[in-house]
C-alpha positions as CSV (number, residue, x, y, z in Angstrom):
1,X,-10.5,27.3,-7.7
2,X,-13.9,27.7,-8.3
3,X,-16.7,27.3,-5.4
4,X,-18.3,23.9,-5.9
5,X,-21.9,23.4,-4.6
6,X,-22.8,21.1,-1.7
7,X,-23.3,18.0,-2.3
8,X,-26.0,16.0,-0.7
9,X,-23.9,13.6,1.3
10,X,-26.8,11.7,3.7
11,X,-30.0,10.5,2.0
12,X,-33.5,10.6,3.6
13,X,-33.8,7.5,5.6
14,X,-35.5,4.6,3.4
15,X,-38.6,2.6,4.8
16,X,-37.0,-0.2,3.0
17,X,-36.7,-3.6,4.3
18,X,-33.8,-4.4,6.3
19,X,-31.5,-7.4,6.3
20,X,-31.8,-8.7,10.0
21,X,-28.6,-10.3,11.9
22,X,-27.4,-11.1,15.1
23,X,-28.6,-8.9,17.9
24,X,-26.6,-7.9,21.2
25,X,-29.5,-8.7,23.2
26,X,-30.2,-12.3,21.6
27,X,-26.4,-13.0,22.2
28,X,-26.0,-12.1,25.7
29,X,-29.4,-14.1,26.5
30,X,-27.5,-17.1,24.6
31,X,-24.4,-16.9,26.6
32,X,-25.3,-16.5,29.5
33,X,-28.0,-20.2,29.5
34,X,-26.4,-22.7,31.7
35,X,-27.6,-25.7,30.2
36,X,-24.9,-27.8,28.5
37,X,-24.6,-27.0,24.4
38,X,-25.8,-29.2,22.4
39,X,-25.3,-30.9,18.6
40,X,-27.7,-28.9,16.4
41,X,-29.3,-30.0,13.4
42,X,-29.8,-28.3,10.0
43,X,-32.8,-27.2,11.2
44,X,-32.1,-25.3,14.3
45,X,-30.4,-22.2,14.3
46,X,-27.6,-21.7,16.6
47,X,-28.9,-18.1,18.1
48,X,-32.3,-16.7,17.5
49,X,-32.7,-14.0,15.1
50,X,-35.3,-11.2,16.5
51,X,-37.7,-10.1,13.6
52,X,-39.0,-7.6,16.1
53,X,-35.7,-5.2,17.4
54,X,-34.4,-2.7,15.3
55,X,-30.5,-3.6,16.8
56,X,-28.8,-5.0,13.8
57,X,-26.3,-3.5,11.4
58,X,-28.6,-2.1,8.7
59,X,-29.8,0.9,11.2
60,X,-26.1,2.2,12.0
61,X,-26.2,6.0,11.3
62,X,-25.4,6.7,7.8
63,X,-22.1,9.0,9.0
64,X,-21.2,5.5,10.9
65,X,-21.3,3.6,7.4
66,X,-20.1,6.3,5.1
67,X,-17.0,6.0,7.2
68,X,-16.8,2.6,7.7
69,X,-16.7,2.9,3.7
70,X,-14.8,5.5,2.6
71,X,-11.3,3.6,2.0
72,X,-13.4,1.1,-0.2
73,X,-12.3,0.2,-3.3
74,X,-15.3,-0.6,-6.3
75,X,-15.8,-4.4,-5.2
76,X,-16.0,-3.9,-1.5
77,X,-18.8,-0.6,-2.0
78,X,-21.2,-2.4,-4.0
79,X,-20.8,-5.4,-2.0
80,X,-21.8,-2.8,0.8
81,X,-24.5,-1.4,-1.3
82,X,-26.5,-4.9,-1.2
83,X,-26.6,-5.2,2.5
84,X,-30.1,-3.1,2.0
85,X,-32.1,-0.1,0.7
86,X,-30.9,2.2,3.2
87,X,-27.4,1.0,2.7
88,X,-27.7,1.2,-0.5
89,X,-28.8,4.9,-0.5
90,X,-25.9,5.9,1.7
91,X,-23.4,5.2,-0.1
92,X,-24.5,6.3,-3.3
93,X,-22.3,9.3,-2.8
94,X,-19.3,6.9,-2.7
95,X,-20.1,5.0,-5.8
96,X,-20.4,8.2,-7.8
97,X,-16.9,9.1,-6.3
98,X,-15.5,6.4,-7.7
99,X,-16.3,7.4,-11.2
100,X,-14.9,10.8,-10.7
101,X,-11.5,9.1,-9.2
102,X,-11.8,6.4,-12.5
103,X,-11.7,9.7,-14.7
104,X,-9.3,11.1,-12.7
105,X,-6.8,8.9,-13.3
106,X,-7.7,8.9,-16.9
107,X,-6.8,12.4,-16.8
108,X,-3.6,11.9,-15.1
109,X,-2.5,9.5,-16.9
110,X,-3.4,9.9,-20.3
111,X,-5.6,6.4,-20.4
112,X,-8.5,5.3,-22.4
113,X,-7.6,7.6,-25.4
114,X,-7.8,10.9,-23.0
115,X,-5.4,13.1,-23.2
116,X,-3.1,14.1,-20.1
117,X,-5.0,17.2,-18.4
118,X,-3.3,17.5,-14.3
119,X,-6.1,20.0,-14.1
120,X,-9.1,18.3,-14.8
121,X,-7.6,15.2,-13.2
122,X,-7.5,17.4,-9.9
123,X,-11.1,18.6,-10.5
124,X,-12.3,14.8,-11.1
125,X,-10.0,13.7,-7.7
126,X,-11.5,16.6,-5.7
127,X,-15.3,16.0,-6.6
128,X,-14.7,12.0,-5.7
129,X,-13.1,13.7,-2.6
130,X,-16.1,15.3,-1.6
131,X,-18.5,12.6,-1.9
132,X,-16.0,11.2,0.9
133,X,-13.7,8.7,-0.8
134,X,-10.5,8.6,0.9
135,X,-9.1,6.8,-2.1
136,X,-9.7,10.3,-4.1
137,X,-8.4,12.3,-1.0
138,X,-4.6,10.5,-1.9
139,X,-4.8,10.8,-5.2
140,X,-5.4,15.0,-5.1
141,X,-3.3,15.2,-2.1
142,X,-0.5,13.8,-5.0
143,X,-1.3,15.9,-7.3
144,X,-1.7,19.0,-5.0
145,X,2.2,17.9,-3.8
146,X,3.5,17.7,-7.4
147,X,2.4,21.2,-8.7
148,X,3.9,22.8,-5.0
149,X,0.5,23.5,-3.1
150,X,2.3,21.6,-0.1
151,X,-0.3,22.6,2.4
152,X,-3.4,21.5,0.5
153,X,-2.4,18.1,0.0
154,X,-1.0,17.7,3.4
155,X,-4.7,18.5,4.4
156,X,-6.4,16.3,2.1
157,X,-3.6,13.4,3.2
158,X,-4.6,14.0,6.9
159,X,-8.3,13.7,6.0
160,X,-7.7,10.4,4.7
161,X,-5.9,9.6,7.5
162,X,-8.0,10.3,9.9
163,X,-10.4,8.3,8.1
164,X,-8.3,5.2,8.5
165,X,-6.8,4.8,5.2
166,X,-3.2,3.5,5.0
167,X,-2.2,5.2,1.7
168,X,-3.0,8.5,3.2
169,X,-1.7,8.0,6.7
170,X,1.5,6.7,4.7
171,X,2.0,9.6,2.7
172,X,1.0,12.2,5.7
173,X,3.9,10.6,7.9
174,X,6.4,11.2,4.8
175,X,5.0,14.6,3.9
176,X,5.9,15.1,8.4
177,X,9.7,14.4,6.9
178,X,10.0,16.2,4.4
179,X,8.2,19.7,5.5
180,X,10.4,22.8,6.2
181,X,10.7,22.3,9.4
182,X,9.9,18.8,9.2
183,X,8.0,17.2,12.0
184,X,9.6,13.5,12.5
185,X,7.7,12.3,15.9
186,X,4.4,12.9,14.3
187,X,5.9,11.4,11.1
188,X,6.3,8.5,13.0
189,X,2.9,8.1,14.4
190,X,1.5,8.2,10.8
191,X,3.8,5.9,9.5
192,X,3.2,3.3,12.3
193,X,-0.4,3.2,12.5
194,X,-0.2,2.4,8.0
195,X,2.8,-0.1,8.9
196,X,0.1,-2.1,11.4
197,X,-2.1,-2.1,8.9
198,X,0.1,-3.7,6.4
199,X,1.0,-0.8,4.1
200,X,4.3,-1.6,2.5
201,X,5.9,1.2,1.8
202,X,5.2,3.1,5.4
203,X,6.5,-0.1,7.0
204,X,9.8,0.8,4.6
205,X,9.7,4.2,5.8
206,X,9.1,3.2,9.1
207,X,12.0,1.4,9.5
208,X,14.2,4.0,8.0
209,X,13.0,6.4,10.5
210,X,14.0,3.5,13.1
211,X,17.3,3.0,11.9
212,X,18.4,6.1,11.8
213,X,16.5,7.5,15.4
214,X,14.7,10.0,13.4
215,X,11.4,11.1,15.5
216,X,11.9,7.8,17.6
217,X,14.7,6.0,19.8
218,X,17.5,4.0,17.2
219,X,16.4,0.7,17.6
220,X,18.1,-1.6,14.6
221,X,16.3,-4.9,15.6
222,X,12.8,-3.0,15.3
223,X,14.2,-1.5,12.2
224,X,15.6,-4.8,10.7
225,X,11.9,-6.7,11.7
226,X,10.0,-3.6,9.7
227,X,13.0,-4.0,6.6
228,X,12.0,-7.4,6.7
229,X,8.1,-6.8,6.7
230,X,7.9,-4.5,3.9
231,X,10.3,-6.6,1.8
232,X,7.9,-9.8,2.2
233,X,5.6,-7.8,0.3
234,X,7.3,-7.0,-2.4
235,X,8.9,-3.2,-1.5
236,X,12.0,-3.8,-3.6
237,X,13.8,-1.2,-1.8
238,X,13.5,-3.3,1.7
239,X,14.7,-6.6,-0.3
240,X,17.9,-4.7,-0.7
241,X,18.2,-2.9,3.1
242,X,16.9,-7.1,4.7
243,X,19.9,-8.6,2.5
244,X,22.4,-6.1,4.0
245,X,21.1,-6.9,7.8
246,X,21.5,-10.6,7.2
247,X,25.0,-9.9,6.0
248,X,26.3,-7.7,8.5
249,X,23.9,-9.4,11.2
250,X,22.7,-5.9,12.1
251,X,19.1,-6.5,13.5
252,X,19.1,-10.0,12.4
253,X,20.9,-12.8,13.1
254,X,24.1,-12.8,10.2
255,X,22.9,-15.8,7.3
256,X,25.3,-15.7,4.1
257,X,22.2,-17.6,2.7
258,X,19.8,-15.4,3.5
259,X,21.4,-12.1,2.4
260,X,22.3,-13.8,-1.1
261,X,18.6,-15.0,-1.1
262,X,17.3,-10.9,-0.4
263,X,20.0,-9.5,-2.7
264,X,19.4,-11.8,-5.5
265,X,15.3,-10.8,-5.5
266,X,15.9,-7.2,-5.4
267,X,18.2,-7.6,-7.9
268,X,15.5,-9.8,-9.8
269,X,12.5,-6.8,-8.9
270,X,15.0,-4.0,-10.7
271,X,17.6,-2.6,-7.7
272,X,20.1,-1.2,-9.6
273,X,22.9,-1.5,-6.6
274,X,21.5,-5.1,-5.8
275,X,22.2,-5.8,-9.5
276,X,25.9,-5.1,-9.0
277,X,26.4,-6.8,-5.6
278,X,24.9,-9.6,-6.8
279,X,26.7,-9.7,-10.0
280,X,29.9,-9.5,-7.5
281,X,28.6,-12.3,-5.5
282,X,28.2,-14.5,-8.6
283,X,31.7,-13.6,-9.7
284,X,33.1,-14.5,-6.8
285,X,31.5,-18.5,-6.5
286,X,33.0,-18.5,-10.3
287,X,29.1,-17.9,-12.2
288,X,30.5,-16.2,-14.7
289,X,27.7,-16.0,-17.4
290,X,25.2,-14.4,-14.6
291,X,27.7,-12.2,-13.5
292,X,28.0,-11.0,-16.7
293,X,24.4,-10.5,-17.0
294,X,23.4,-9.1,-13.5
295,X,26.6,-6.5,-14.1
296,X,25.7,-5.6,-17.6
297,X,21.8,-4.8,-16.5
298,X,23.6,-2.4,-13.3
299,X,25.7,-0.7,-15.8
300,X,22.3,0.0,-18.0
301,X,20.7,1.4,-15.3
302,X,23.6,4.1,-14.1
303,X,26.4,2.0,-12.2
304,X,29.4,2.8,-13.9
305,X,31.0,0.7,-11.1
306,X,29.9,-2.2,-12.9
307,X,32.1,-1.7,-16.2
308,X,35.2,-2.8,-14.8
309,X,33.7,-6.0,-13.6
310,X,32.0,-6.7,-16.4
311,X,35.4,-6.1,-18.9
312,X,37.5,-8.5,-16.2
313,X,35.1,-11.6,-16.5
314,X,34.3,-11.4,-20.5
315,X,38.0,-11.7,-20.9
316,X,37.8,-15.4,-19.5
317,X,34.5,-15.7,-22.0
318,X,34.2,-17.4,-25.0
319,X,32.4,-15.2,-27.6
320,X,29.6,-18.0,-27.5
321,X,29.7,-17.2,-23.4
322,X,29.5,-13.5,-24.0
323,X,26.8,-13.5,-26.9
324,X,24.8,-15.6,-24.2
325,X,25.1,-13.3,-21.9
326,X,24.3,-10.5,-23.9
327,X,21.2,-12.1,-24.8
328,X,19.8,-13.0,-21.4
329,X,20.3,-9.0,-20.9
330,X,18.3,-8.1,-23.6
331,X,16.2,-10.3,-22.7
332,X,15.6,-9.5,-19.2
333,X,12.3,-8.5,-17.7
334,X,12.0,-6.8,-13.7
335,X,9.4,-9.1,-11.8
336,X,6.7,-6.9,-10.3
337,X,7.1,-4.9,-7.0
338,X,5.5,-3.0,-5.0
339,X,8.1,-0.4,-4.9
């Protein structure tokens, strides 16, 4: 790859104004007054704002910010970029990052009338990488991993990581799992610190890893809790694994309702096998128009288990029942996931 020049990454400090805000000295001094608080009115401010310290958040160091913004996505870094001049400087690196990632994943893609181009969509990722957007680290790390330079995107996931962003910490710990050897304990640590931050898919992972005591202690109720996380927001694959917990009352108390409720939207967000369980569960409470359909969309996506089924029930159909049936499966639309 070709050497790239440096890029200017910290502006010249502006004598711009700055926006003041609460100071550490003006709150302790506030605190700490003894005399009893009092109703304000519109007029009075509830802490006094110091027009002569330099302690308020439009002096932090611009390494401070840049981090603070480098998992940012477009609205949240010019919102940033208004807090004042200096700020505004700063991260101008960032903002130009996020037009490289933007053509990027035209590149990638094929969007916006460009054609497909992995190269120059690894070139665009890599410059937005540089200017410190951790959203443009993943993105290279991917494409690094799909053309087999393993190491270079483990790297640029780890830098992202590091940086605090959940996408990158997410794919570093499944990257730990699936290198030769593989390296589950750190795995693990990644994984965790994206599932506290509410990253759906590590909080899948994590669970998996749980379940099976891979790089931690097999712990089914922790696993079963995680299951349950990542499929309240939307990880299709975790609607399916939740459902089967609630029916077998592994890690969560055993609720018929419950599991029927999980299968039924996994089956609704595109799971293939929750298709066909579901279609069985309908066929056996005597629904047999939605069996029909559930089974028929599983045998369209690959489960041949499902043709048997399917042939019992539409010999108790009407052709008016069947052609229904058909119809709704035609029809039929996946709701949105996260995957």
């Amino acid at each position: 790859m070709k050497q790239r020049e440096r890029t200017r990454t910290w502006p010249s400090k502006s004598n711009g104004s700055r926006l003041k805000t609460l100071t550490l000295e003006s709150l302790t001094s506030k605190l700490s007054t003894k005399s009893k608080p009092r109703p304000l009115s519109l007029q009075q401010s509830a802490v006094p704002i110091s027009s002569t310290t330099s302690s308020d958040f439009s002096t932090l160091p611009y390494d401070v910010v840049i981090k603070i913004a480098a998992t940012f996505t477009v609205p949240n870094l010019l919102s940033a970029s208004l807090v004042c001049r200096s700020w505004r400087d700063a991260l101008k690196p960032l903002r130009e990052a996020m037009l490289f990632l933007r053509w990027g994943k035209k590149f990638k893609h094929g969007r916006a009338g460009v054609k497909p181009n992995l190269e120059k969509a690894l070139d665009s990722f890599l410059k937005g990488a540089a200017r410190g957007s951790t959203l443009a680290m993943v993105d290279a790390g991917l494409v690094y991993w799909e053309i087999g330079k393993k190491e270079e995107g483990i790297e640029l996931y780890k830098k992202a990581a590091e940086l605090g962003d959940a996408a990158g910490q997410c794919n570093l710990g499944i990257s730990f799992l699936q290198a030769e050897p593989p390296n589950p304990k750190e795995a693990v640590k990644w994984l965790r610190r994206a599932s506290v931050a509410g990253y759906v898919r590590a909080q899948y992972q994590l669970a998996l890893c749980l379940h099976q005591g891979r790089g931690v202690n097999r712990n089914i109720q922790e696993a079963a809790r995680w299951y349950l996380k990542a499929a309240e927001g939307g990880y299709v694959r975790a609607m399916y694994n939740t459902s089967l917990c609630y029916s077998s009352g592994e890690g969560l108390v055993h609720s018929h309702r419950q599991a029927k409720k999980w299968m039924k939207r996994a089956a609704d967000h595109g799971h293939t096998k929750a298709q066909f369980e579901h279609g069985l569960c309908l066929f056996s409470e005597g629904e047999m128009i939605k069996a029909v359909v559930y089974l028929e969309l599983a045998l369209r996506a690959g489960e041949t288990a499902a043709a048997h089924v399917k042939n019992v029930i539409i010999q108790q159909l009407s052709a008016a029942s069947h052609d229904r049936a058909m119809f709704l499966a035609d029809h039929w639309r996946a709701l949105p996931s996260s995957r």
